[in-house]
C-alpha positions in Angstrom: 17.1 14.1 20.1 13.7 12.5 20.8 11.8 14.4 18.4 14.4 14.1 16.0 14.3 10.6 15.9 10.7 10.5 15.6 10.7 13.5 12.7 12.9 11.1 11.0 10.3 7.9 11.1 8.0 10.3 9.1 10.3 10.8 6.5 10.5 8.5 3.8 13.9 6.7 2.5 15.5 8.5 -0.6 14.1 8.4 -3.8 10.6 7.2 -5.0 9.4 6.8 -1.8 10.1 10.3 -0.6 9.1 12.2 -3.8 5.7 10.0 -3.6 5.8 11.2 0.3 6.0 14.9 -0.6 4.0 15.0 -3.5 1.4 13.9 -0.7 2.3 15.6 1.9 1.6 19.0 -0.4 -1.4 18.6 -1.9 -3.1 17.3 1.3 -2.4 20.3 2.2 -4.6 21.5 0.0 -7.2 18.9 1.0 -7.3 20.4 4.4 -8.1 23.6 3.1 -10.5 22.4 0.9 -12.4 20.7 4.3 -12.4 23.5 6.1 -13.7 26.1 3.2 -16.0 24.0 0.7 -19.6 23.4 2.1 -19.2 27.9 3.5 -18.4 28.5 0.1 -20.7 26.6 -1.4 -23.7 28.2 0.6 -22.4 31.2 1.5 -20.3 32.1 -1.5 -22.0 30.8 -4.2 -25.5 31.6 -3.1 -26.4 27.2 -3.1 -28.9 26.6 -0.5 -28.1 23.2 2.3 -30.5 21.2 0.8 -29.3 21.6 -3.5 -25.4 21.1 -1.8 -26.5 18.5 0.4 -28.2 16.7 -2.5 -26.0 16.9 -5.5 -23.0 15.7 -3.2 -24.2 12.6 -2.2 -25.2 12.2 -6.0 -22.0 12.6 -7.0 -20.3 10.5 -4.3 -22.5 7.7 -5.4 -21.1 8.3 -9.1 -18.0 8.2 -7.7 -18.7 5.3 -5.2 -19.3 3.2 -8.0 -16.3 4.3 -10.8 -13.3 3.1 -8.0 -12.9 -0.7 -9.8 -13.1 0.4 -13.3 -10.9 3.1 -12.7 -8.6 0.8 -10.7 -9.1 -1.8 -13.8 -7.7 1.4 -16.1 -5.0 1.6 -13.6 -3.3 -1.7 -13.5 -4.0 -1.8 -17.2 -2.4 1.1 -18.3 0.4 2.0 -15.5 -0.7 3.7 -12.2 1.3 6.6 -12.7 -0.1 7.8 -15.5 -4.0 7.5 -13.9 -2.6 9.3 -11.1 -1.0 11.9 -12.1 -3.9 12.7 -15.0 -6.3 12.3 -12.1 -4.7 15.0 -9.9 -4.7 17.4 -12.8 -8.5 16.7 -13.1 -8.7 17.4 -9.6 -6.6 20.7 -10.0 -9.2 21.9 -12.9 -12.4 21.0 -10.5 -10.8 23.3 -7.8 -10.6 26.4 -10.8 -13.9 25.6 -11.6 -15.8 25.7 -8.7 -14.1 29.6 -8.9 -16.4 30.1 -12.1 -19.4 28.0 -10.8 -22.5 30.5 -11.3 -25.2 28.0 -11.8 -26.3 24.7 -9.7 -26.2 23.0 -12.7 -22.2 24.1 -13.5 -21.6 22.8 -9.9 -23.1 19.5 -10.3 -20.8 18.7 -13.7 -17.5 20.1 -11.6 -18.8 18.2 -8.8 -19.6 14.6 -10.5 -16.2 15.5 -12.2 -14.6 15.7 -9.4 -15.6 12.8 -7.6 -15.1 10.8 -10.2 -11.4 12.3 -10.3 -11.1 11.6 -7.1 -12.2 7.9 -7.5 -9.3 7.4 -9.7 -7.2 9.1 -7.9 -7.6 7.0 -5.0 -7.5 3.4 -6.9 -4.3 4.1 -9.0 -2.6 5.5 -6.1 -3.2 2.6 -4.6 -1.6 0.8 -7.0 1.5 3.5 -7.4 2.2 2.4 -3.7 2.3 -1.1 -3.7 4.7 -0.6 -6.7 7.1 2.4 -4.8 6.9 0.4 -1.7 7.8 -3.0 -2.8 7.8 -5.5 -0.1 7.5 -2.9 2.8 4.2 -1.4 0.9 2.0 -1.4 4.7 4.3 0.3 6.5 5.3 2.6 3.8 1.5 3.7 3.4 1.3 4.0 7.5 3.9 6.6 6.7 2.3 8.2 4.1 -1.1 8.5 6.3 1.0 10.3 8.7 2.2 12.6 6.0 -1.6 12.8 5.0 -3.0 14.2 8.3 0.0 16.7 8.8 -0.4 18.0 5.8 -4.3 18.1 6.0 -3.8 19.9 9.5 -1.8 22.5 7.9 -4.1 23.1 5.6 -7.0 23.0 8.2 -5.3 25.7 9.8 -4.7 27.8 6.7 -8.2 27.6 5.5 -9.0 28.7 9.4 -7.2 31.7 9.1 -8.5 32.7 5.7 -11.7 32.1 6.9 -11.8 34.7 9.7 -12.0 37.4 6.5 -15.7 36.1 5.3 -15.1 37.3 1.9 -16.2 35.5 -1.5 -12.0 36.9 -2.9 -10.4 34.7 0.4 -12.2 31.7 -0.5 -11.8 31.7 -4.3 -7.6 32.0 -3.2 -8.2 29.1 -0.9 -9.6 27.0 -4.2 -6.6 28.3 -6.1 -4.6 27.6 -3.6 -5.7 23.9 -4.0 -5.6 23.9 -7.5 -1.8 24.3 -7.4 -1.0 21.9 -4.6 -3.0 19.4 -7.2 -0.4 20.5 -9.9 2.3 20.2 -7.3 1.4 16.9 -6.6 0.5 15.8 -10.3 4.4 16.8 -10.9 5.9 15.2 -8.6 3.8 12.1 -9.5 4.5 12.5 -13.1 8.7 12.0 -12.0 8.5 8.5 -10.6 10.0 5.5 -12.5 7.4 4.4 -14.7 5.8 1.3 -14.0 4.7 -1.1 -16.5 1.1 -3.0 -16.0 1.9 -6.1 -14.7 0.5 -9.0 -17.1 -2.5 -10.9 -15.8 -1.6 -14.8 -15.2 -3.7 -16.5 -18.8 -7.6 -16.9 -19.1 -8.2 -14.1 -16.7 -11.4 -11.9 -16.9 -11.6 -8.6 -16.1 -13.4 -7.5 -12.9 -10.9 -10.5 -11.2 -12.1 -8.3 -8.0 -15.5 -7.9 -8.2 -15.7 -12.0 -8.4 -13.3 -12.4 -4.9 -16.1 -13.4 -2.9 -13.6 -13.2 0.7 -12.1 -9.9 -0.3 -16.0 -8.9 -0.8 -16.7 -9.7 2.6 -13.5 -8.4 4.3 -14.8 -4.6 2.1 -18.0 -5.4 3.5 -17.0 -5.8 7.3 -14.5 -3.1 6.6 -17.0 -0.2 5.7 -18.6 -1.1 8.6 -15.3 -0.6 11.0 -15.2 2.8 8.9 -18.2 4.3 10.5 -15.4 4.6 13.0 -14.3 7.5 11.5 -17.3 10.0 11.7 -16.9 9.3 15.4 -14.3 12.0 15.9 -15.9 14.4 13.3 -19.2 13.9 13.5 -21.0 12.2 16.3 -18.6 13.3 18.9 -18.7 17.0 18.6 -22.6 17.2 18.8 -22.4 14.6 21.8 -19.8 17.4 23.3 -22.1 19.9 22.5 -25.3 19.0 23.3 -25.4 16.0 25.9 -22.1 16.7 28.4 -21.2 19.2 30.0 -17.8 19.7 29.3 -16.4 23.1 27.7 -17.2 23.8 24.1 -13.9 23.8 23.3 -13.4 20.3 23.7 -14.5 19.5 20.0 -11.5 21.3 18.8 -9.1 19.8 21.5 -10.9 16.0 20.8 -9.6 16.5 16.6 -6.1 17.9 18.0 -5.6 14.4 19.7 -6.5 12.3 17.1 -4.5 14.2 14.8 -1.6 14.2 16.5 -1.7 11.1 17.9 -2.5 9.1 14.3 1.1 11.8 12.9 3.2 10.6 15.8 2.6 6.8 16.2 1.1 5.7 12.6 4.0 4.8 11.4 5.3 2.8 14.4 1.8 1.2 14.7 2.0 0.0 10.9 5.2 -1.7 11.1 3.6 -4.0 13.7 1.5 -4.8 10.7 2.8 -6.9 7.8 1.4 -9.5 6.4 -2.5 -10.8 6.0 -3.1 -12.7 9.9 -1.2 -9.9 11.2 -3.9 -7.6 9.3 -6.5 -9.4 10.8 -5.5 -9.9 14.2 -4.8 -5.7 14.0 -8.6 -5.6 12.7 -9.9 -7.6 16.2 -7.9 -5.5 18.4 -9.3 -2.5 17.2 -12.7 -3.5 17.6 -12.1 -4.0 20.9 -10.4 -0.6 21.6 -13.6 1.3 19.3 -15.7 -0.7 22.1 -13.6 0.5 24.6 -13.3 4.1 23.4 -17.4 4.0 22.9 -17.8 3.6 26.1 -15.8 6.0 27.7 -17.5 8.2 25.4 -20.9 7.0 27.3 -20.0 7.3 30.7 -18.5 11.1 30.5 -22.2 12.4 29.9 -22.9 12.4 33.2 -20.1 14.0 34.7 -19.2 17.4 36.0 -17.4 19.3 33.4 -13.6 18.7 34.5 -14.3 14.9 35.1 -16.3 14.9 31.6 -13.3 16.8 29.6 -10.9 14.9 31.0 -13.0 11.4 30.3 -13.3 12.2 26.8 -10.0 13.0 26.3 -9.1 10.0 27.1 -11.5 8.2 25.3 -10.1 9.8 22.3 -7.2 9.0 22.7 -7.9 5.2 23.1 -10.2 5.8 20.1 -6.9 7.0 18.2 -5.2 3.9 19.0 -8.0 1.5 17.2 -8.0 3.8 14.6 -4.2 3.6 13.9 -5.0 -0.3 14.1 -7.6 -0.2 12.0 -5.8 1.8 9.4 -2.5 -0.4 9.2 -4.8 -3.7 8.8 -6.5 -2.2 5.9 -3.2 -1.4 4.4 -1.6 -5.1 4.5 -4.9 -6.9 3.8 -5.3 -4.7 0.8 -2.0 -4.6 -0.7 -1.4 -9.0 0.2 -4.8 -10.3 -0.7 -4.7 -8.6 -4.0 -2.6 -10.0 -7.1 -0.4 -8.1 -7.9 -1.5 -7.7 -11.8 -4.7 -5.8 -9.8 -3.6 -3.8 -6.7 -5.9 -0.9 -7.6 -8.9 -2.3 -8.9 -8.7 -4.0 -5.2 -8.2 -0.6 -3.6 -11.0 0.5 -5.8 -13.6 -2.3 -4.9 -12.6 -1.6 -1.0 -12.6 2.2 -1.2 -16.9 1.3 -2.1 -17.2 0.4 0.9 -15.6 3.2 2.7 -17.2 5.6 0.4 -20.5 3.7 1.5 -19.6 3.8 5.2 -19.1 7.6 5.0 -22.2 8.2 3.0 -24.6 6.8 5.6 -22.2 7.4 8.7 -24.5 10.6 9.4 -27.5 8.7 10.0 -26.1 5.7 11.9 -24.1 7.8 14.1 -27.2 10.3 14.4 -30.0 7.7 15.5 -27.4 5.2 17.6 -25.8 7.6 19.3 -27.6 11.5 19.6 -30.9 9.4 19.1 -30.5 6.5 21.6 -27.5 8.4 23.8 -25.5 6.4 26.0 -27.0 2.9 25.2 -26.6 3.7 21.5 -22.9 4.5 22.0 -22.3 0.9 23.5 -24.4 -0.6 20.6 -21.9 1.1 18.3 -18.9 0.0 19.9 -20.7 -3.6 20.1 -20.9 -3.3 16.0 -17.5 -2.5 15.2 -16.0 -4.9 17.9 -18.3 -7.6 15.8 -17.1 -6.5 12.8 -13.6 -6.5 14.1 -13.8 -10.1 15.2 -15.6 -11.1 12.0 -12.8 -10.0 10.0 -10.5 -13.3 11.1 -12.3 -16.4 10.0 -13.1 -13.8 6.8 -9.1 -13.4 6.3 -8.8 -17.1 7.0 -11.2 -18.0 3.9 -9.2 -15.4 1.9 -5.6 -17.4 2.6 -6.9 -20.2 1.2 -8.9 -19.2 -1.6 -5.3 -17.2 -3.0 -4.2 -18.5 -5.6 -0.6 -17.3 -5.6 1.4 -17.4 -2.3 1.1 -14.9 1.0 3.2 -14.0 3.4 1.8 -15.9 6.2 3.4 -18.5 7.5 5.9 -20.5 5.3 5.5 -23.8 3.8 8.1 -26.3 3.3 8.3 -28.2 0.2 6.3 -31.4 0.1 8.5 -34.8 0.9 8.5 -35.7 -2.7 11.5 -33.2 -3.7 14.9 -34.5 -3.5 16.7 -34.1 -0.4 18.7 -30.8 0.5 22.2 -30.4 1.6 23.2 -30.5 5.3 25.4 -27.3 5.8 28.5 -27.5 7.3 29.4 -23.7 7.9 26.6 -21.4 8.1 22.7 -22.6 7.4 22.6 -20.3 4.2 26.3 -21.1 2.8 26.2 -23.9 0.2 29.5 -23.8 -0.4 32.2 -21.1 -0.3 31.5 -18.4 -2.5 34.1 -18.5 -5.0 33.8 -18.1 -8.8 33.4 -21.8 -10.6 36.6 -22.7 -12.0 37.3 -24.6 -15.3 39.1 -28.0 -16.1 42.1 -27.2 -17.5 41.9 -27.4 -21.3 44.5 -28.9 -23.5 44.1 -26.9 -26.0 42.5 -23.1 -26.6 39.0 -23.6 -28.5 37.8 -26.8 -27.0 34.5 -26.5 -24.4 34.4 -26.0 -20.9 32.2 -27.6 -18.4 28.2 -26.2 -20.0 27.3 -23.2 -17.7 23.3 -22.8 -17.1 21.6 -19.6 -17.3 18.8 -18.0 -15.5 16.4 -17.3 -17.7 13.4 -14.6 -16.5 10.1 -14.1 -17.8 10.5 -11.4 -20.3 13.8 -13.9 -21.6 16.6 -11.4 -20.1 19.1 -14.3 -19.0 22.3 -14.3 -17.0 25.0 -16.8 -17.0 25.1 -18.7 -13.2 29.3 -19.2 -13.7 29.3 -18.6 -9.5 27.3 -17.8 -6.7 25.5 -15.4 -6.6 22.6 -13.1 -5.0 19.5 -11.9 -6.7 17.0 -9.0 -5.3 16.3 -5.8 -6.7 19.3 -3.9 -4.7 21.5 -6.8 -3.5 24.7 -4.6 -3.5 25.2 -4.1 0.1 23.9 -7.3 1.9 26.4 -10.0 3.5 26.3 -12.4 1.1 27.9 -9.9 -1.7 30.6 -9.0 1.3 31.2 -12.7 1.4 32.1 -12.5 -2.3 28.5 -13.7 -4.1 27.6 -12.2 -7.1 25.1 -9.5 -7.1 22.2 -10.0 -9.6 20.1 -7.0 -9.9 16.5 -7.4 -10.9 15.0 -4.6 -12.3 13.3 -2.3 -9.3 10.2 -1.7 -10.7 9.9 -5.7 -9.8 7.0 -5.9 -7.6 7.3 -7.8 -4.6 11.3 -8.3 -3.9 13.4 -7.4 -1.2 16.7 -6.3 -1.8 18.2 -9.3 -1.1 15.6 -11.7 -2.1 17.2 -15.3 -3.5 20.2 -16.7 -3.4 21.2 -18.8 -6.2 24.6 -22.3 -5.2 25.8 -25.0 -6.5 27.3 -27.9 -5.2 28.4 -31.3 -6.8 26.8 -29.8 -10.1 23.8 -29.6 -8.9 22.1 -26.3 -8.4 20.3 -24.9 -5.2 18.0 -22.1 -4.1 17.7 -20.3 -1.0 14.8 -17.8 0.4 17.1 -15.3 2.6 13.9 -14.9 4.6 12.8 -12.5 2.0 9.6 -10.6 2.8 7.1 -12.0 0.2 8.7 -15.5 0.3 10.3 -17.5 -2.7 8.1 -20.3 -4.3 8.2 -23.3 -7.0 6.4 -24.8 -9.4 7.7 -28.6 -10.6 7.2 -29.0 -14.2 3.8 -29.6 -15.8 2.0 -28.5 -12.3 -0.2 -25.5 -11.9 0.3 -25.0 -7.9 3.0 -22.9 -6.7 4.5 -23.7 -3.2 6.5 -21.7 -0.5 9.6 -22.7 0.3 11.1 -22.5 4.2 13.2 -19.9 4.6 17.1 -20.5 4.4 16.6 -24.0 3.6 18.5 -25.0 0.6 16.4 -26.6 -2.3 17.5 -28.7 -4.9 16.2 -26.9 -8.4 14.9 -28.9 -10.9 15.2 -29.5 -14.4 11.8 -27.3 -15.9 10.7 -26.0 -12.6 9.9 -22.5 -12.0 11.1 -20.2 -9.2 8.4 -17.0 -8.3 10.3 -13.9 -6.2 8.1 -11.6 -6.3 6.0 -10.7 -9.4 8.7 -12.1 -11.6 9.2 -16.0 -12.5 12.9 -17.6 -13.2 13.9 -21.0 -14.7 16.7 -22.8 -15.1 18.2 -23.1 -19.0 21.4 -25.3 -19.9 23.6 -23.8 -22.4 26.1 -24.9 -25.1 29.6 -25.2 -24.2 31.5 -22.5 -23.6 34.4 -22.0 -25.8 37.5 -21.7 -23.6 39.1 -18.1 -23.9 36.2 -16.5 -25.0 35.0 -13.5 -21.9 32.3 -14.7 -19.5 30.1 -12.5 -18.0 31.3 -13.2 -14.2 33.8 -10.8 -15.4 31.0 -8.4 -14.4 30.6 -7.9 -10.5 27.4 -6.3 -10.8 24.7 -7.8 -12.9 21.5 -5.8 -14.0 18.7 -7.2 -16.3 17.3 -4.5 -18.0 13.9 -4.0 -19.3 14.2 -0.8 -20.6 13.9 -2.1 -24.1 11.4 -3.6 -25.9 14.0 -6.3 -27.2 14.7 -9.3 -24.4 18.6 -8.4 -23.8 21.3 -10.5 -22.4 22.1 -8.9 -18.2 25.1 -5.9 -18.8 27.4 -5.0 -16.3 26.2 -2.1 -13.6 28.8 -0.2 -14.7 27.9 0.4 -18.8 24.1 -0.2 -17.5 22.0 3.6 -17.9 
C-alpha cells in the first residue's frame, strides 16, 4: 500500500502533464546510457585520444554555454513546443552520427551540434513546463526530476550491461538506442496542445533577461550552489578511493543513495516549495545541509573502514536532502521571477551558470578537496552555505524590482478604492447565486436592464447575466455546486488555477474575488501603469475602466446595449468556454458545441 502510494506521487495527473512526464522519463533513459558509454566510446571506440575528447568537449560546452538565452529568446518567440521537439530530433541525429564519426574533425561538428541541441533543448523545455504545469509548475518539475533520475538509472544500468561485451557493435546499439528514445520523446513532445508565444507587455527589448540584474545574481550564486553536484560524481568517489579506507564499493553504493533518495522524496520535497521566499528560504537550508554533508565527508577519512562506510553513507544521504532543496528552489525561483512572455530565455540565462558551474567543478572540487583534504572539504561546504545564505537578500531585491505581481505574500488594495461588502453568509458569497432576473416588461421588444460583459484581451467577451466562476477548469469546484456559472478560460492560459476568480454582483454594482488562487488576482485603476494584488476572498468593488490580471490574461469590464426582451441570452449556456482557436476574436460558445 506504502509503495503504491508513493509510485503514485511520481506519476503525473492525466493529460499534458503525463505525456510530458513519459516523453521524459524515456529518453532519459537514453541519457543514462549515453553517461555511462560516451567518453569509452569516444577513446576506445573511436580511436580519440583523452586529451582531443577532453578538449573539443569543453569547446563545445562553451558554444553551447553561451546559445541557452537566444535559444530560449527563439523559444518564447516562436512556441516552446516546437523548439523542443525540433531540438530532440537534433539530438536523435547527433546520437546516429557519432555511429559514422571517423575523423576528429566529424566529431567536433556532431559534438558543437549537439550541444547546441542540447542548449535549446533545455531552455524551451523550460518554457514547455511552466506552460503544462500552470500554476503548480515547481512541483510539477520536482516530479519530473524524479522521473529524470529513474529513467537515467535505467539507462545507467543498461549501458552497464552492454558494456561488459567491450565491443565497438554494443556501443554503436547503445547510440542507436538513444537516438530512438530522442525520437520517442520528440513524439510525444510534438502531441501536446500547442502553445502560443505569449505577447511581450509594449516597448520591450529583447534580451529582457540578460538586463535583470537580481535574476543575474541569483544565476550567479546559483552556479556556485551547483558545484554541489560533482560532489557525488566526482570529488567523492576519488576521496572514497584514495584518502579513506572504506571498501571500493562504496562509490557505487554512495550514487545508489542519492539516486534513490532524490526518486523517492523529490517530489514531496518540491511541494514544500512554491513561491519565490519559499525558493529562497529552500536555497539557505540547503547550504546549510551541503555544510553539513561536507563535513561528514571530512571526518570519515580517518576512520576504520566500517565506521568510514557507514559515515559516508550518511553524509550522502544528508547531502541528498540539500540537493533535493536545492533543486525545488531553483524550480520556483525560475519559473516566478521570470515573466511569463520569457520563461525560457530565463531558464536559458540560468542554465549558463550551471553549465559554467559544471565546466570548472573538476578543478574546484580537485584542488579544495583531493588537493587540500579535509580542510578543503569544510571550505567547500563554507562556499555553498555562503552562497545559500546570499541567495535571500538577492531574492528580496528580485521581489521588488518585478514588475508584474508574485506570489509572495498578498497585498490588499490601497484605502483609496471604494469600500467592499460585509458578507453575511459565507466570506466568498456575495450574494446567493442565482441567475439575474429581469423587470417584468410590458410589452415583448422593449430593453431589459443593460447586462455588462467581460471582455479579455484577445476581445473574446462573455455576457455577466449571473454569477459566475472563471479559471481554466472551474467545472468541479464548490462554487459551480452552489449554482455559479462556470467560465472556462482557455488552458493554455498561463498562470490560472482552475478555479481562479470569481465574478458577483450586488445592488448593481459588480465585485471580484481571488478564491485564494495560486498566482493571485490583481488590478489596475484606469490610466495607472502599476498593478496591485488583491487579498484573497476579499470582495472588491470593480471599476469602471480598470483591468483585472489572472494569470497571463487581462479582463475588463464593458457595458452593453440593452438587451431586447425575448431574444436568447447566453446564461442559457451552463458551461462557458472562450475559445482561441481562431484567428477571429469570437463571442464565449457553450461547452457543449465547443470542439
Amino acid at each position: 500500500m506504502m509503495i503504491g502510494t508513493w509510485l503514485s506521487t511520481l506519476v503525473p495527473e492525466p493529460g499534458a502533464r503525463r505525456r510530458l512526464g513519459l516523453g521524459t522519463g524515456i529518453y532519459n533513459i537514453g541519457t543514462g546510457m549515453f553517461m555511462t558509454s560516451s567518453v569509452l566510446y569516444f577513446t576506445e571506440g573511436l580511436g580519440l585520444s583523452v586529451t582531443e575528447v577532453g578538449l573539443w568537449l569543453a569547446v563545445a560546452g562553451m558554444i553551447g554555454l553561451f546559445a541557452g538565452v537566444p535559444m530560449g529568446h527563439l523559444a518564447d518567440r516562436r512556441g516552446p513546443r516546437g523548439v523542443a521537439a525540433l531540438s530532440l530530433v537534433v539530438l536523435a541525429v547527433t546520437m546516429v552520427g557519432y555511429v559514422f564519426v571517423t575523423h576528429i574533425w566529424m566529431f567536433v561538428i556532431v559534438t558543437v551540434v549537439e550541444m547546441l541541441a542540447t542548449a535549446a533543448s533545455r531552455a524551451s523545455r523550460g518554457g514547455l513546463i511552466r506552460r503544462v504545469g500552470g500554476e503548480g509548475a515547481a512541483a510539477y518539475r520536482s516530479q519530473l526530476r524524479a522521473i529524470e533520475n529513474a529513467g537515467v538509472g535505467i539507462g545507467a544500468a543498461v549501458g552497464g550491461v552492454a558494456l561488459t561485451l567491450h565491443s565497438l557493435a554494443a556501443y554503436q546499439v547503445l547510440f542507436l538506442a538513444n537516438a530512438a528514445t530522442f525520437l520517442i520523446g520528440a513524439w510525444v513532445c510534438a502531441t501536446l496542445p500547442y502553445f502560443a508565444p505569449l505577447p511581450a507587455p509594449p516597448g520591450t527589448r529583447p534580451g529582457v533577461a540578460l538586463r535583470d540584474k537580481p535574476f543575474i545574481a541569483y544565476t550567479i550564486l546559483n552556479g556556485v550552489m551547483s558545484l554541489q553536484y560533482a560532489v557525488i560524481t566526482f570529488a567523492l568517489p576519488l576521496w572514497i578511493a584514495t584518502q579513506t579506507s572504506a571498501p571500493r564499493w562504496m562509490v557505487g553504493a554512495v550514487l545508489l543513495v542519492n539516486t534513490f533518495g532524490v526518486v523517492a522524496l523529490q517530489v514531496w520535497v518540491g511541494r514544500k516549495v512554491n513561491t519565490v521566499r519559499q525558493g529562497g528560504a529552500a536555497m539557505r537550508v540547503a547550504g546549510v545541509i551541503f555544510l553539513v554533508a561536507c563535513g561528514g565527508v571530512a571526518v570519515a577519512a580517518n576512520l576504520p573502514a566500517w565506521a568510514a562506510a557507514a559515515v559516508l553513507l550518511v553524509a550522502v544521504a544528508v547531502h541528498s536532502v540539500g540537493e533535493m532543496c536545492h533543486a525545488a528552489a531553483v524550480f520556483a525561483l525560475s519559473f516566478e521571477l521570470a515573466p511569463a512572455h520569457a520563461q525560457s530565455e530565463y531558464v536559458g540565462l540560468q542554465d549558463m551558470g550551471l553549465g559554467a558551474a559544471f565546466a570548472v567543478a573538476p578543478a574546484v572540487l580537485g584542488a579544495l578537496c583531493l588537493g587540500i583534504g579535509q580542510v578543503g572539504w569544510l571550505l567547500l561546504g563554507g562556499l555553498l552555505a555562503a552562497a545559500g545564505l546570499a541567495t535571500v537578500p538577492v531574492v528580496g531585491w528580485a521581489i521588488r524590482s518585478r514588475p508584474f505581481p508574485l506570489s509572495t505574500d498578498p497585498v490588499p488594495v490601497p484605502d483609496a478604492e471604494p469600500p467592499t461588502v460585509v458578507l453575511a453568509t459565507a466570506r466568498f458569497a456575495v450574494r446567493p447565486p442565482a441567475r439575474r432576473q429581469a423587470p417584468s416588461l410590458p410589452a415583448t421588444g422593449h430593453a431589459r436592464t443593460p447586462l455588462e460583459s467581460v471582455v479579455l484581451d484577445d476581445n473574446s467577451r462573455f455576457t455577466l447575466d449571473r454569477d459566475c466562476v472563471v479559471g481554466r477548469y472551474p467545472h468541479s469546484c464548490d462554487a459551480v455546486r452552489r449554482g455559479l456559472r462556470p467560465i472556462r478560460i482557455d488552458v493554455r492560459a498561463d498562470g490560472m488555477s482552475r478555479a481562479h476568480l470569481e465574478i458577483r454582483r450586488v445592488d448593481g454594482r459588480v465585485f471580484i474575488i481571488d478564491r485564494q488562487s495560486r498566482n493571485g488576482v490583481s488590478v489596475r485603476p484606469a490610466g495607472q501603469t502599476q498593478w496591485t494584488r488583491i487579498a484573497p476572498w476579499t470582495p472588491i468593488v470593480w471599476l469602471p475602466g480598470m483591468s483585472v490580471r489572472i494569470g497571463s490574461r487581462i479582463l475588463r469590464l464593458e457595458g452593453t446595449a440593452a438587451v431586447i426582451a425575448g431574444a436568447p441570452t447566453p446564461s442559457s449556456a451552463p458551461t462557458v468556454h472562450i475559445n482561441r482557436a481562431t484567428r477571429i476574436p469570437v463571442a464565449a460558445t457553450s461547452e457543449r458545441t465547443a470542439p
